[in-house]
N, C-alpha and C positions, 0 to 999 in steps of 0.2 A: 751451961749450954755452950755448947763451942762454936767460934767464929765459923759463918760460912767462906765455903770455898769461892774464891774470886777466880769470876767466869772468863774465861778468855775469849773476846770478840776478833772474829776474824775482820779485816777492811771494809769488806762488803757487807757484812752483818752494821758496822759504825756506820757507813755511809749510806745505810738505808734509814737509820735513824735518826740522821742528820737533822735539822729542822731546815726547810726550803729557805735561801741566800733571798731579802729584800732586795732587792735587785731586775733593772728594767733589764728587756731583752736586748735594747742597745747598749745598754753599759755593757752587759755581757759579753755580747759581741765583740765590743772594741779591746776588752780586756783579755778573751778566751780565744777569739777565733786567728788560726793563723792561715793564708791562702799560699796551696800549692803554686811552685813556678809554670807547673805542665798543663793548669786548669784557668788561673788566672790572669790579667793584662798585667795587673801589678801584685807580685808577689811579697809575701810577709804579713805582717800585723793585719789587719781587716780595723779599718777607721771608717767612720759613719760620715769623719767631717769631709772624704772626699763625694758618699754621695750624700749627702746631706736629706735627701728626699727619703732614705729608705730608713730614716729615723723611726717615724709614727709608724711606720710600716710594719716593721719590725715590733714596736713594744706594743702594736695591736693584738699582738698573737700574745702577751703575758693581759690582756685584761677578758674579767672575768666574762663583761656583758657583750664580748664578742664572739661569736660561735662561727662567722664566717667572715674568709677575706679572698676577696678575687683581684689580682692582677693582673688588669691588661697594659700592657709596656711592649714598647716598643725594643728595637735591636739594640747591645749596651748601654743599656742603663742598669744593668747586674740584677736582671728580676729572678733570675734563677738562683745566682749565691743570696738570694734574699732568702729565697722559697727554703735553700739549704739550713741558713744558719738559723728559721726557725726550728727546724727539722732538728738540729743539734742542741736548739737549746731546750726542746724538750727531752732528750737522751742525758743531756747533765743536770738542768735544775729542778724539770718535771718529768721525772721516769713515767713510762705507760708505753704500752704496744702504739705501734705507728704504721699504715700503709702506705705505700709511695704506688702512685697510679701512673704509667707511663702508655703511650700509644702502642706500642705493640713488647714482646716478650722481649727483645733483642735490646730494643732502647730500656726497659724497668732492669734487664741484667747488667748492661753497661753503665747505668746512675750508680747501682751500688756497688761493682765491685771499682769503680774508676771516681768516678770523681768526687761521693762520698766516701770511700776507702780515703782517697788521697788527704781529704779535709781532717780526718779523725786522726790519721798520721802524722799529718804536717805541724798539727795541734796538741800540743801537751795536757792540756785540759782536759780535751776531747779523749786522749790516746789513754788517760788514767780509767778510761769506760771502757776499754777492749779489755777482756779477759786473759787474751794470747793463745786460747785455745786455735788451731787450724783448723777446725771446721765450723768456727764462727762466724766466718764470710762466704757461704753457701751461692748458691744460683737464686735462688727463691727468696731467702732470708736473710738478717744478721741479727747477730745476738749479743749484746752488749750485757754489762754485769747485774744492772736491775729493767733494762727495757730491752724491746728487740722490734725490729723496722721488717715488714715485709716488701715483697715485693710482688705487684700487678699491674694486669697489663689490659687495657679497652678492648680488644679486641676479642674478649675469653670470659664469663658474666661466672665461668667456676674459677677463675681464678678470682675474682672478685668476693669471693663466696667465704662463708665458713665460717672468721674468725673475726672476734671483736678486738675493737681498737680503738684508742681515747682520738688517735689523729691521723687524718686522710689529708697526705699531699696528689693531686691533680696535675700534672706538667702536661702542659702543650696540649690541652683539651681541645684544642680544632682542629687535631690533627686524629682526635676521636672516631671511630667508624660510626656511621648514622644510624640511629635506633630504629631497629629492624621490628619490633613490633612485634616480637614473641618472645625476648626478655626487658626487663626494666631497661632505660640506659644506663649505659655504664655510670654518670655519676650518682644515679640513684641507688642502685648497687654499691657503691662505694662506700656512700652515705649509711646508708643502713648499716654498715658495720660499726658506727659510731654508738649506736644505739643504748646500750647498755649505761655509756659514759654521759649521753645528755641530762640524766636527774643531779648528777652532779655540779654539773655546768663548767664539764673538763674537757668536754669535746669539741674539736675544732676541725673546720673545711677549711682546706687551703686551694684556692684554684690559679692556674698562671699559664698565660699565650698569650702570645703576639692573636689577633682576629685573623676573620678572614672576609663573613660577609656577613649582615645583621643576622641572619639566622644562626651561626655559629652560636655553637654554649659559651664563647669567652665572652660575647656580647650580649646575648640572654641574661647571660649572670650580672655581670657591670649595671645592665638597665634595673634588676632587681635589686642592686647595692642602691648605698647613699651614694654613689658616683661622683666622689673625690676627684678632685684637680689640682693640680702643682702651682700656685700662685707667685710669681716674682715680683718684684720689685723694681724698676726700671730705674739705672742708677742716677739718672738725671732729673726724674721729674716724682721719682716715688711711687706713681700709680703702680699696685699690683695688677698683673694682666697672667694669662696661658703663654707658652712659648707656641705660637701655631708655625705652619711652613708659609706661611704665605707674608710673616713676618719678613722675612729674608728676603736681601734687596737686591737683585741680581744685576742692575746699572747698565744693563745692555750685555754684557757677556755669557755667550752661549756654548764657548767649546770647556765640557768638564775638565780637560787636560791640563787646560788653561786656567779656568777657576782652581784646579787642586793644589797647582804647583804654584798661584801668586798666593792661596789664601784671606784675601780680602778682603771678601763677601762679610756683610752688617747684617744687624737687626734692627728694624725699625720702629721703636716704641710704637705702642697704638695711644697715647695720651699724647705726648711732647712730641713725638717725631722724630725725635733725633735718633741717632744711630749709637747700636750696641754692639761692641765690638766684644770678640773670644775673650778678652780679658778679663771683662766683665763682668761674664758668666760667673768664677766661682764664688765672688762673693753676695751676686745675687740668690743663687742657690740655696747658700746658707743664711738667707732672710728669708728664705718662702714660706708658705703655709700651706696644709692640704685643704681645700674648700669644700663640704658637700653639696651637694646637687640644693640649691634655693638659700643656700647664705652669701654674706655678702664678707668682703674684706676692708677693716678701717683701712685707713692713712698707717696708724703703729702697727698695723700687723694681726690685729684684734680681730674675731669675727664677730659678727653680728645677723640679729634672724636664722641663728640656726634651727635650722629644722629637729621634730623628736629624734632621740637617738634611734640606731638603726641596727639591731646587734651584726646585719650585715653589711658590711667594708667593702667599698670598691677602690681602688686605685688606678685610673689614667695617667700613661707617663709617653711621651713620644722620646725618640733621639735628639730631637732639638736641648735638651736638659742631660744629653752626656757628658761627664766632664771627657772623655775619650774623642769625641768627632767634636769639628770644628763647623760654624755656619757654611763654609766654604766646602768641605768635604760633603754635607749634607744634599746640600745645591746641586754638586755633580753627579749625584748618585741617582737623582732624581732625575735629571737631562740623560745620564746614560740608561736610566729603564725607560724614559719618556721614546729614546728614538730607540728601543729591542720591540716594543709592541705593547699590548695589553699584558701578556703573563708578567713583565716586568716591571708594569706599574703599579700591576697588583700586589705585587711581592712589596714594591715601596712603600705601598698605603699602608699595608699591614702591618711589616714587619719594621720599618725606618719612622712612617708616622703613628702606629697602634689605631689606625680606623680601618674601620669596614670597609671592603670597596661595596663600588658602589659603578655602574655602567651609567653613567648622565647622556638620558633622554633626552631628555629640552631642559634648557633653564632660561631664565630671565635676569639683566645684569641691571644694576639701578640705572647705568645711562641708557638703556635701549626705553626704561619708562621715561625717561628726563626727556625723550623725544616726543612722549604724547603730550606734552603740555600746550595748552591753549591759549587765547589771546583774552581770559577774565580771569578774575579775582577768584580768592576764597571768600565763600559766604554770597559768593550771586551763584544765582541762576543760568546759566545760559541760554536764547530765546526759542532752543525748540525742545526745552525739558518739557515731559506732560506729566508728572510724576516722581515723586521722589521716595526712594526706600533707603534704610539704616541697619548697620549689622554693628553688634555691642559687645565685646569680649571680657568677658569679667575678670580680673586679678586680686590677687589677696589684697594689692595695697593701689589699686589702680581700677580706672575702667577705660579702656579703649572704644572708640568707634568712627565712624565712617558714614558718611551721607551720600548719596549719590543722587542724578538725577537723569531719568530716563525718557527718550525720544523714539522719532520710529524707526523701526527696521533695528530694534535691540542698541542705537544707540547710547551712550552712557557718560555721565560727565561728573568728575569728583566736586564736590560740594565743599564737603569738608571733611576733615581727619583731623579730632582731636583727640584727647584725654584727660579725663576729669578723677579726682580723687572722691567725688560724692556723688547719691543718687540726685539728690538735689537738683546737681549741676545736670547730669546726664538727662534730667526730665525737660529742665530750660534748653537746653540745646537742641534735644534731638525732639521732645515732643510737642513743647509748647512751640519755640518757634518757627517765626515765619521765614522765609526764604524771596525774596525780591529776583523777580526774573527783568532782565536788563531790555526783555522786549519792549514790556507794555508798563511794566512797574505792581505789575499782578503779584499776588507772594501766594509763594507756594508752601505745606507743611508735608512732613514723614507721614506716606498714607500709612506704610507698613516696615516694622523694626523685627530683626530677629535678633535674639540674647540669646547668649551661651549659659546652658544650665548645669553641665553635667561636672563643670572647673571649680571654683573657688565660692565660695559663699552663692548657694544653691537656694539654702532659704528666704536670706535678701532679696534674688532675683526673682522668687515667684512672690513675692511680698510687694515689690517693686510693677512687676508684671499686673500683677490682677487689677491695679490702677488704669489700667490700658486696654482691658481685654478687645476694644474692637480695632485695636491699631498695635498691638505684638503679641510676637508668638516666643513663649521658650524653647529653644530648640538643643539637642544633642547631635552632637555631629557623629557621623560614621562611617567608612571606607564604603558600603553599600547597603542602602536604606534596603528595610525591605520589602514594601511596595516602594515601584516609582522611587524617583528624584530625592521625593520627599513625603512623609508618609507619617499621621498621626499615631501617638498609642497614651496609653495612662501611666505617670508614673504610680508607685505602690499601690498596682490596681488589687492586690489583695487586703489591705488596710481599708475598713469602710469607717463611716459614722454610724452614730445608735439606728438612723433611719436607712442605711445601706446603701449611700453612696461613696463613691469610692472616694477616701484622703485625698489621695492626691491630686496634681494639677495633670491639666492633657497638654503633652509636649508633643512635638515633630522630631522625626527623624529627618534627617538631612546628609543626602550622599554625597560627604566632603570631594571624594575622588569626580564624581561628575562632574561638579562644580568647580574646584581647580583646576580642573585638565578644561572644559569649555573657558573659565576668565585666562588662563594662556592662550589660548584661541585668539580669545579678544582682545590681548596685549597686542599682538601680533595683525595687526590688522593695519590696513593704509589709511592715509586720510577719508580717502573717498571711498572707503570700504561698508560695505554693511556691521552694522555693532560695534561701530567703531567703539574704542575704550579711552575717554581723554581726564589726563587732569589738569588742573588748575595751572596758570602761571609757576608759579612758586611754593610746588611740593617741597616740605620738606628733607634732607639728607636719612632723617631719620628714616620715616615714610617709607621712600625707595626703596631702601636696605629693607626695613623689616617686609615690604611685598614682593622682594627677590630675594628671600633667604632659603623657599625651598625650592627644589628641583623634582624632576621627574626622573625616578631612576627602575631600570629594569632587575627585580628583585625572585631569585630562586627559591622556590621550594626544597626544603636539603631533601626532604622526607621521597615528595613525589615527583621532582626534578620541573614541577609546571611552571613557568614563568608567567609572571603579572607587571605593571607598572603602575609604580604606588608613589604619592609623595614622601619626600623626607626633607628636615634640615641637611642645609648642604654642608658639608666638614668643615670643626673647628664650633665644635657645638658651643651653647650659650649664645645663639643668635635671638633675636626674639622674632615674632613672628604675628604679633597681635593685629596689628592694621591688615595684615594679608587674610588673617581670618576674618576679620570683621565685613573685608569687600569681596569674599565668598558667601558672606551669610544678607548682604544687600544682595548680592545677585541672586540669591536662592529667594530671598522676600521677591525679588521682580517677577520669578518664572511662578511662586506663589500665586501670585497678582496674574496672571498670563500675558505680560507685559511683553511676549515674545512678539503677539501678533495685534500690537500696538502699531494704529495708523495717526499720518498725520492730522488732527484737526483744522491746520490751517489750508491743506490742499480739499479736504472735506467744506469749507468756505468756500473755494472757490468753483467749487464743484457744486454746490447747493447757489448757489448766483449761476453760470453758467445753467441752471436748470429753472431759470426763474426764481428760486426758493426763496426767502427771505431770511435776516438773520434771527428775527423772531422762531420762524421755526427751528433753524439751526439750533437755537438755547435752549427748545423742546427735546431735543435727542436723548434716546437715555445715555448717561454719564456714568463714570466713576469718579471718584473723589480726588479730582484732578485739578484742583484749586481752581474749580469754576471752569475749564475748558470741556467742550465738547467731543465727544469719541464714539463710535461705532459699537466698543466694547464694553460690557458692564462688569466689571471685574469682583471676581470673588473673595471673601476672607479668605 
């Protein structure tokens, strides 16, 4: 039997049978990719150690349990050659069809023939996947020797159409036209061309924009990711922190001309205080970690409390973490959109810091509440409370709450603001005890508590609750109850027991927006104002902050163009906000209570003497459960 003939493989026929290079996307990177002088700041080799942040970023797009990754980033911090050089290293070490999604036809034709052309050229690597055919580099397409990249555009749902693809790049999706409501949106459309490749779990979304307003898809997406953060390392004291804008210590200088050209401008730790100079920077960069949304960062660098994995990736990066712009350049760019108007500080919110804008309606600052403090203690009474209510916020590893105590004419006076690690504790404090009013020495308790149900350990709380049934309520908060203010319903009112009552517990709704927008009201009030709102001597720093973290901001409908005003965190997220909830959910137990048209008992004394009456009778009045004081009102559950 005679020797067979030995096959002759052509390059392309070997390199398809390669076995795929172990090999992370950043090694790849640093060793394949070369950047154009006409596309990028710094041309040649592509080094990850200059940004150091777009490491994990990058070798997110080589792991298997990740199907999606969104980038929201700010101006230079390279999110585009990110978006690129995964985009390249599927064309070299995982061949498959690719779509690249651009806002309109003109911008998806200029990516490929300009500054992906240039990248595959510039790149030896890259350039051994061109065939050298001349109409490889089409309008629409290109076609490499085992993949091929098309190209689409948002504004066209047939261009979007037709053909499958293992991976969908998205650039500058809030620059998207808004879904008009007789085809899918464009990224669903997009998506779906993935289709075929998701049983394999080869398929990948890539989305990347600067924002523009929370309704924008960059930030829809972000808030469905695990919502990663860039954590540094402050070279003085070690606490890892965000780089925010409000870091930057501007020392009194207002002309940006002035700020550009001395360069000076610092950063000022948020732990240590001391100041972080440009120098700084690169070597805190290169100790950062990305954090998702509810873990925490040790001392080494370590996380801890991570939350389930998330196969979808978000990534927040502002300009503050360029190695390219300086704290100084930053500073100026912001004082010259501050005095062009609103289009230009919108532009800097967006695109310089990657936030939303955001139109600030009212806010409240912690010194304006550091002005309602009063002349007692935490833990007394003041002598014309008739009433006291508690709002309790529950946390995975914490309980927040708030005591207040109520007078006439919607006066209110903070009690107390603590937080407890146990139900235990949270029953000793807010329901067993008593409360010493500084009048008479009478002590007062919480007629009525509201808890947050719908947050962190739901079961606890109604376990907790049903202890109490005639003194709390579990409530869920919601932008607009719907009856009224606040408005009962049953949870899992379809789950009954063998005799057909329903499982679950009767909760409230509770219309957070009413209720925040009236307790700003009442922040804002004079001494001698009706409803005045006071606290204690000696709120704590914490306190303040978290009951001025959010703001009222004027928020657009993209769809129907309707404006509303709704709360938010105010920018530079990771604020907490628990105490400000817990003294919306005491104010919602008072208006519960009808604590609105609460009179005074002691002018009802004087009024009952003035009429002969005695104060036997006065004691006869019907009451509420006002620690033994007499009242006009008989308040309801």
């Amino acid at each position: 039997m005679g020797r067979a003939a030995a096959v002759a493989w052509s390059e392309t026929e070997r390199a398809a049978w390669r076995p795929t290079e172990r090999i992370t996307v950043s090694e790849w990177c640093d060793r394949s990719v070369v950047l154009d002088a006409q596309y990028a700041a710094e041309a040649g080799p592509f080094r990850t150690a200059r940004t150091p942040y777009s490491r994990e970023i990058l070798d997110s797009f080589g792991l298997a349990r990740v199907d999606r990754i969104t980038l929201m980033m700010g101006t230079q911090v390279g999110k585009t050659q990110t978006w690129l050089n995964m985009l390249a290293f599927g064309v070299a070490q995982k061949p498959a069809p690719a779509m690249l999604v651009m806002p309109g036809e003109e911008d998806a034709k200029q990516m490929l023939g300009g500054r992906l052309k240039a990248l595959f050229e510039a790149s030896p690597e890259l350039g051994a996947h061109l065939t050298g055919r001349s109409n490889d580099w089409r309008d629409g397409f290109v076609q490499f020797d085992l993949s091929v990249i098309y190209a689409a555009w948002a504004n066209s749902p047939r261009a979007l159409a037709g053909r499958p693809v293992c991976y969908v790049f998205f650039d500058e999706v809030d620059k998207f036209p808004p879904w008009s409501g007789r085809e899918a949106d464009p990224i669903s459309l997009g998506e779906e061309r993935t289709r075929t490749y998701k049983s394999s779990r080869r398929a990948k979304v890539v989305l990347c924009s600067t924002p523009t307003t929370r309704n924008g898809y960059i930030f829809r997406e972000y808030e469905q990711s695990d919502q990663r953060r860039y954590f540094v390392p402050c070279p003085f004291c070690g606490k890892f922190q965000t780089l925010e804008f409000r870091g930057i210590k501007f020392d009194g200088a207002r002309d940006p001309r002035q700020i550009r050209a001395e360069g000076r401008l610092t950063y000022q730790c948020s732990g240590c205080e001391k100041r972080i100079t440009d120098e700084h920077k690169p070597k805190m960069l290169q100790l950062g970690v990305w954090v998702p949304q509810g873990a925490e960062v040790r001392a080494d660098g370590t996380l801890a409390n991570l939350p389930r994995p998330n196969p979808h990736r978000g990534y927040r990066l502002n300009a503050l973490y360029s190695p390219w712009l300086t704290f100084s350049e930053i500073a100026a760019k912001f004082l010259e959109a501050n005095e062009s108007g609103a289009a230009k500080l919108m532009n800097f919110n967006n695109s310089w810091l990657a936030e939303p804008f955001e139109e600030k309606a009212e806010e409240t600052k912690p010194e304006t509440l550091a002005a309602l403090a009063e002349d007692y203690d935490a833990g007394l009474v003041p002598k014309d409370v008739l009433v006291l209510t508690a709002g309790a916020d529950v946390q995975k590893d914490a309980i927040y709450y708030t005591i207040r105590g109520w007078g006439a004419n919607e006066r209110s006076w903070l009690i107390q603001a603590g937080r407890v690690d146990t139900w235990q504790a949270l029953e000793n404090l807010v329901m067993l005890a008593s409360y010493r009013r500084v009048l008479d020495g009478d002590t007062l308790q919480v007629r009525l508590a509201l808890i947050d149900s719908q947050g962190h350990r739901t079961d606890q709380v109604d376990a907790w609750a049903s202890r109490w049934t005639d003194r709390v309520r579990t409530i869920a908060g919601r932008r607009a109850a719907k009856v009224g203010t606040v408005s009962p319903f049953w949870a899992m009112p379809n789950e009954r027991d063998f005799e057909g009552r329903p499982v679950g517990g009767k909760r409230w709704f509770v219309d957070t927006t009413y209720f925040k927008n009236k307790l700003h009201r009442l922040q804002h009030t004079q001494p001698a104002d009706p409803g005045r709102w006071a606290l204690h001597r000696n709120p704590s720093e914490a306190y303040l902050s978290q009951v001025s973290n959010e703001h009222r901001v004027l928020e657009v409908n993209k769809k129907t163009g309707q404006q509303s005003y709704v709360w938010k965190e105010r920018p530079g997220s990771g604020r907490q906000t628990h105490w400000w909830d817990c003294e919306v959910y005491a104010l919602a137990a008072a208006e519960m209570l009808g604590l609105r048209g609460l009179s005074d008992p002691l002018h009802e004394v004087e009024e009952a003497q003035a009429a002969g009456r005695g104060l036997d009778e006065i004691e006869r009045m019907p009451r509420a459960n006002t620690g033994g004081r007499p009242s006009r009102r008989v308040f309801g559950r």
